[in-house]
C-alpha positions as CSV (number, residue, x, y, z in Angstrom):
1,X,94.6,170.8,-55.2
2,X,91.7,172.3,-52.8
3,X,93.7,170.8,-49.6
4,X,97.0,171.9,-50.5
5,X,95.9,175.4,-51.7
6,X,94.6,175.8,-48.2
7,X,97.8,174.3,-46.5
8,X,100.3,176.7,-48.6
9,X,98.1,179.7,-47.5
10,X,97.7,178.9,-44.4
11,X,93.6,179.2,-44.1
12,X,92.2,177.6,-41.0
13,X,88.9,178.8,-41.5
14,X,88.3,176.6,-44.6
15,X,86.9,172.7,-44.5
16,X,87.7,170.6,-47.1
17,X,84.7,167.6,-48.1
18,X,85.0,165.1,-50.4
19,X,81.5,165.3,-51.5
20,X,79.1,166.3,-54.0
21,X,75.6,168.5,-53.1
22,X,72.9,166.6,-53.8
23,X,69.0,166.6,-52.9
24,X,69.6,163.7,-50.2
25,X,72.7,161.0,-49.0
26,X,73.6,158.9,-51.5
27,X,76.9,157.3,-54.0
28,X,76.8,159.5,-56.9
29,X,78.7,158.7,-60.7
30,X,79.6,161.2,-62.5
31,X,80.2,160.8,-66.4
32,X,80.9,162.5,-69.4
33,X,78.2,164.0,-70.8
34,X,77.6,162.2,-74.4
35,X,74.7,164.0,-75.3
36,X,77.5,167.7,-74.8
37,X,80.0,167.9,-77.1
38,X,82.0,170.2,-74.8
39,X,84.8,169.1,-73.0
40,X,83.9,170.0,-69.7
41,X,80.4,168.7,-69.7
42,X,79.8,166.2,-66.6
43,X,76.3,164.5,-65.7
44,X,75.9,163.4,-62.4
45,X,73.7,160.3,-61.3
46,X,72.7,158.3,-57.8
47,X,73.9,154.8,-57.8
48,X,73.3,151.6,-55.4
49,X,77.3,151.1,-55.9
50,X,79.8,152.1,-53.1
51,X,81.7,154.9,-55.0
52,X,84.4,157.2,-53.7
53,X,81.7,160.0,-54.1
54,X,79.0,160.3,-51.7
55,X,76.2,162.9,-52.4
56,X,75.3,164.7,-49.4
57,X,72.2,167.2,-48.7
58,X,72.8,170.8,-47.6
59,X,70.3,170.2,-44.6
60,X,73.2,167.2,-43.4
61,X,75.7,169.9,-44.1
62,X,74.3,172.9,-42.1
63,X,73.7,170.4,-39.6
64,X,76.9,168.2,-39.2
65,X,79.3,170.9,-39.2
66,X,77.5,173.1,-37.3
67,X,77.1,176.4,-39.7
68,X,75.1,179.2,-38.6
69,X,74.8,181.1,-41.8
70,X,76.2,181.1,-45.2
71,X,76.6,184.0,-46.8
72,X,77.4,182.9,-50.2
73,X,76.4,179.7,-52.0
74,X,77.5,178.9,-55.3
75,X,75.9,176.1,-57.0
76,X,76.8,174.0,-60.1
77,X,75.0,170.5,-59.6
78,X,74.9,169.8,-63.1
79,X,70.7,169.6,-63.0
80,X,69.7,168.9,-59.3
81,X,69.6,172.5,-58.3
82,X,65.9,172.2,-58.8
83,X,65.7,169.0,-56.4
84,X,67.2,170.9,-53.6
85,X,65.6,174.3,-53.5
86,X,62.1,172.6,-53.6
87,X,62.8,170.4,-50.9
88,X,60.3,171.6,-47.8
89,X,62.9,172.1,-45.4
90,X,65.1,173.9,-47.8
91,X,66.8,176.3,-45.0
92,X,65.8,179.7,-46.7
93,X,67.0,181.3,-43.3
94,X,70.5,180.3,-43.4
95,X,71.5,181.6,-46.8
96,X,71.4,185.1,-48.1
97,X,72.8,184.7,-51.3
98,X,72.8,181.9,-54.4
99,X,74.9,182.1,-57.4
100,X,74.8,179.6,-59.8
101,X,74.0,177.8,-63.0
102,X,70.7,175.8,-64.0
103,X,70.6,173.2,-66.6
104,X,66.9,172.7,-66.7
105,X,64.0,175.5,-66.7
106,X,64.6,178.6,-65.1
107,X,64.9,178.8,-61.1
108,X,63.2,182.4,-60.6
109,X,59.6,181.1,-60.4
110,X,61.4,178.1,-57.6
111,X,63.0,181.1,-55.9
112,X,61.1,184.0,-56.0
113,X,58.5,181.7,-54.0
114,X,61.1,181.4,-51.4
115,X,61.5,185.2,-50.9
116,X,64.8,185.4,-52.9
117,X,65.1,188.3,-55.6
118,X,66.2,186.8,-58.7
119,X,68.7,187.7,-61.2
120,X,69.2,186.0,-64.7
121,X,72.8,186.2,-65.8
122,X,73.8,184.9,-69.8
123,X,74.5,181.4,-71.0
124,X,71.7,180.3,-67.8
125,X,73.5,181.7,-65.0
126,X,71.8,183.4,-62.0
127,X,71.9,185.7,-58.5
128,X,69.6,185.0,-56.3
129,X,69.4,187.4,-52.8
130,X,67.0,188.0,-49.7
């Protein structure tokens, strides 16, 4: 829907990647999430099987396609947004703004250590900005 959203607009200046974020490379699963009783609920895990989802890390992804800055991330990783901002060369100086959703403990403490200001949103939502 992504691709051909993009095609009947006309947008050049968007790349399409069939991936998933993740703290490193790797084949992710995703599944329903038993222990959720809504519909929408997903959990997300690595696995030593070739699937047609590969994790990738947002160091590869600032690096492989070149980007300079992002303005805005929004992040939904269904639990790994912990993983990745912790990781030591989490690249604080490319991105100005997160928005997102934890599933886990809160992110300010995570952030906050990483010079962001830190907004909590309801239902464990957040803004984070430098």
């Amino acid at each position: 829907m992504l691709k051909r959203n993009i095609e009947l607009n006309k947008l050049h200046n968007i790349l399409s990647i069939k991936a998933g974020l993740w703290h490193r490379s790797a084949y992710l699963k995703v599944y329903k999430d038993v222990a959720d009783s809504r519909e929408w609920a997903l959990h997300v895990e690595e696995t030593e099987e070739i699937t047609e989802l590969k994790g990738i890390s947002l160091e590869s992804l600032i690096s492989d396609y070149e980007i300079g800055q992002i303005d805005l991330l929004k992040i939904d990783i269904e639990g790994e947004e912990y993983e990745i901002f912790s990781k030591k060369d989490f690249p604080v100086a490319k991105i100005r703004n997160i928005v997102g959703e934890y599933h886990r403990d809160s992110l300010q403490p995570l952030l906050t250590s990483l010079g962001y200001e830190y907004m909590e949103i309801p239902n464990k939502h957040f803004l984070s900005r430098r």
